[in-house]
N, C-alpha and C positions, 0 to 999 in steps of 0.2 A: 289664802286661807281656804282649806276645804274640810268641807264636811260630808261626807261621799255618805256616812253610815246613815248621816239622813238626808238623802237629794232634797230637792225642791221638784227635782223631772227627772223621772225615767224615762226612757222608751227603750223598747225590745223588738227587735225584728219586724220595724215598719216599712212598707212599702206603701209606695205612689203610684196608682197606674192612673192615665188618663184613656181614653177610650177615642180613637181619631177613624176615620173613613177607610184609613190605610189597616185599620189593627189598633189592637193596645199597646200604647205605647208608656213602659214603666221606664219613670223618671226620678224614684228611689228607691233601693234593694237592698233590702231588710238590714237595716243599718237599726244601732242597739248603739245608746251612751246616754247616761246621767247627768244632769248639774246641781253641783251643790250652791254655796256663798259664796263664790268664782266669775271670775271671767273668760268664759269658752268660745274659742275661736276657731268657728267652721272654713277652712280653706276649699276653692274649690274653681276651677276656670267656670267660663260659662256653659249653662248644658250639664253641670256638675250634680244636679241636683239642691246646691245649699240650700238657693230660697224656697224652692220648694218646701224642705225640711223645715225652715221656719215657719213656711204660711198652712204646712199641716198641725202644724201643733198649736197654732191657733185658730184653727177651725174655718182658716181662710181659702183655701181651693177653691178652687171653682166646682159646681154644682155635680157635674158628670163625674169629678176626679173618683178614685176610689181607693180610700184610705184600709189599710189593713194593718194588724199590729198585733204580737202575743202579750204587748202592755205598753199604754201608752199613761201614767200617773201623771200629773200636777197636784201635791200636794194631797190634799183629799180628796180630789176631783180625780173622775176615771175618762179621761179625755175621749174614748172610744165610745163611752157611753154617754155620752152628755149629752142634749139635746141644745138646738141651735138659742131655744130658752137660758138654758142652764150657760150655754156659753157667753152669753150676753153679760150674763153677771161675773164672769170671769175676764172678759174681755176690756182693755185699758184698765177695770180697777186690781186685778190681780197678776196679770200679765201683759204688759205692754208691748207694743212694734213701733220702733224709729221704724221709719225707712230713708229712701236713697235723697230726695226732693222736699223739702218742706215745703215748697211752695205746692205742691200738688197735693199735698196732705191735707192742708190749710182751705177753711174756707173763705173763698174770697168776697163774701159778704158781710160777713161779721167782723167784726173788730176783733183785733189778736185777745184783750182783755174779757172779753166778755167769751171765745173757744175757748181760753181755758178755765173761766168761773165754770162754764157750762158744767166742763165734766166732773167738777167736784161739787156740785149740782145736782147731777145725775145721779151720782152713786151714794155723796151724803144726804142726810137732813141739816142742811145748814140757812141759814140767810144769804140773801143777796150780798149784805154788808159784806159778812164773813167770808163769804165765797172770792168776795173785792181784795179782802187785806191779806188773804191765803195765794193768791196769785199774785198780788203785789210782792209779796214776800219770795214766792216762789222764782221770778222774774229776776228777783232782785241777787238772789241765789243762786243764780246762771249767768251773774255775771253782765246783766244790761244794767247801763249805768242809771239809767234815768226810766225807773219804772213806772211811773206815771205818767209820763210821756209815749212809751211804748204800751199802755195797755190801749188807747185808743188808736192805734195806729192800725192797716190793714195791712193783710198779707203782703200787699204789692209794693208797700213802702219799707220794704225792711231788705239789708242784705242777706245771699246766702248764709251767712256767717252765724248772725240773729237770727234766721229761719230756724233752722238745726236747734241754737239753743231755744226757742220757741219751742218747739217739736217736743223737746228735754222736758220744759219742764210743764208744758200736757202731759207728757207719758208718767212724768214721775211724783204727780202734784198727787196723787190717787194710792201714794206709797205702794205699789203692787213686789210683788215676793221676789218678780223674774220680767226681766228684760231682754224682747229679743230686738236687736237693733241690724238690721241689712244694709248693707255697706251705705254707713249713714252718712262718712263723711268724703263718699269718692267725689261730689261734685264741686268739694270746697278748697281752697289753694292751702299750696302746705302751712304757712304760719294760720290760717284759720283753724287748721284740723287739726293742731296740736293742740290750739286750745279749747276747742269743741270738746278732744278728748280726755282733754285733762279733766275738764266739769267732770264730766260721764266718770271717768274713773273714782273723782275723788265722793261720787255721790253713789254710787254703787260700795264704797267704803262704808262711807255714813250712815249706810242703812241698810248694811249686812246683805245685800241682794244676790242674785243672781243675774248675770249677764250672757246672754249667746250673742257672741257677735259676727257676726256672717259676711266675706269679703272675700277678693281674688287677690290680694294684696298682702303676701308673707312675709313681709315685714313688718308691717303694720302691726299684725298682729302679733309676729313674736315677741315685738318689742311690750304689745299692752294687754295679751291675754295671759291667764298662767296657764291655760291648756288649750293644747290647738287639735283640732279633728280636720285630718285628712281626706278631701270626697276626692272620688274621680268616678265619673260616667255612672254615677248615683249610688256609689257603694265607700263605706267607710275604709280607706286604705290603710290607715294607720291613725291612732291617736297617741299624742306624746307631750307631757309637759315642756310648756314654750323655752325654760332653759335648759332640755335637754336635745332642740332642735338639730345641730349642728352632728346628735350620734344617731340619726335617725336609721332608720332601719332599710325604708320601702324606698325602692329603689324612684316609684314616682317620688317623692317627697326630695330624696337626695337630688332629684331632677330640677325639683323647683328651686331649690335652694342654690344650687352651683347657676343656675339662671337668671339669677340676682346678683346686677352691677355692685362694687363693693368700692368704696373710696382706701380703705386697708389695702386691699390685693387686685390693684387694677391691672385688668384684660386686655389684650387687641379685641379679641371676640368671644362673646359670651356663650354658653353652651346652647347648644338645641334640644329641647326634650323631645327624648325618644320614645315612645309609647308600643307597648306588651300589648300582644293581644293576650296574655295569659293574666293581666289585671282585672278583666272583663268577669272571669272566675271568679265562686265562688273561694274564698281562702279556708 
């Protein structure tokens, strides 16, 4: 389902430079794309740019980076303009980040139940009580079976598996409009990650959101975004709805794609991608 005429995010012609001993070195180039009530899935090797892209738009770079943009919007918020104040209040209650590790996410002193009372804590005026049966609830909504058990549990007692949905539902207890999630479920084995993602998809339904989800893994995503963005070497190559992948255009894309084992049309050997330096270009 999209709603493009009204995104939740634009951006327009952002770049990323960081500033190193050697020179500046720009790690995104001026890349421009929207998200509406979708699931948007950044493709991109490493070096590509993606996280970067996700950790600019929430205001997460590193201090030296230097962000530039002809419009960077979240809703009514002028991202370019906001001050590291203003992005506090936008930060997990209106746009959240899974990332790759739960456990490093996680504080490991606190008890998994009381990180995420915290954060609806933080951002509402609630009680203790309420904050207790709001994460219970939440918990319970992701799928652990036994949430009262698992709220007193600490990080280090939990599997990756539970980690991740942990993660879930921190990011999502705070209802925010837009989720950006970076390759949240590369560390988890494949029966885990199907249903990691299933939560995520079926809660990104339920409440109309937006999702970026960021990964080197094109399958993954064709299979569970409806729109995939193209990076290579920090510039936008192509964007294309996920089932229209297979007629892609950009000859990188068509690279990835024939690079990818197939149980359908199995190979002696899988293609090598060959890399343009006329990519590098602007298009």
């Amino acid at each position: 389902m999209h709603e493009m005429s009204n995104p939740i995010l634009t951006v327009e012609n952002m770049s990323v430079k960081f500033p190193t001993l050697s020179g500046v070195v720009t790690a995104v180039r001026d890349v421009s794309f929207s998200v509406g009530r979708e699931k948007v899935g950044i493709i991109g090797e490493s070096g590509s740019g993606k996280s970067t892209t996700g950790r600019a738009l929430m205001g997460l770079q590193p201090p030296k980076a230097i962000v530039r943009a002809d419009r960077m919007q979240f809703e009514d918020i002028d991202l370019l303009k906001a001050s590291e104040h203003d992005m506090l209040a936008v930060r997990g209650r209106r746009m959240a980040m899974i990332l790759q590790d739960p456990k490093y996410s996680l504080n490991p002193v606190m008890s998994i139940g009381e990180q995420i009372a915290e954060t609806v804590l933080l951002h509402e005026k609630v009680s203790k009580r309420a904050a207790r049966e709001r994460t219970l609830a939440m918990l319970e909504r992701v799928k652990i079976r036994d949430p009262q058990r698992v709220f007193d549990l600490y990080p280090h007692e939990v599997s990756g598996g539970m980690g991740q949905r942990i993660m879930i539902s921190m990011m999502l207890i705070a209802s925010p409009s837009l989720i950006i999630a970076d390759e949240p479920t590369s560390a988890l084995d494949v029966t885990v990650r199907q249903e990691v993602l299933s939560i995520l998809d079926d809660l990104v339904v339920e409440r109309n959101i937006g999702l970026v989800f960021i990964s080197h893994d094109l399958n993954l995503v064709s299979s569970f975004c409806d729109r995939v963005i193209i990076m290579y070497a920090g510039r936008i190559v192509e964007t294309i709805a996920a089932r229209d992948l297979n007629n892609a255009k950009h000859p990188y894309t068509q690279g990835l794609l024939n690079a990818l084992p197939s149980l359908d049309r199995p190979r002696d050997r899988l293609e090598v991608l060959s890399r343009d330096p006329a990519w590098l270009e602007a298009h």
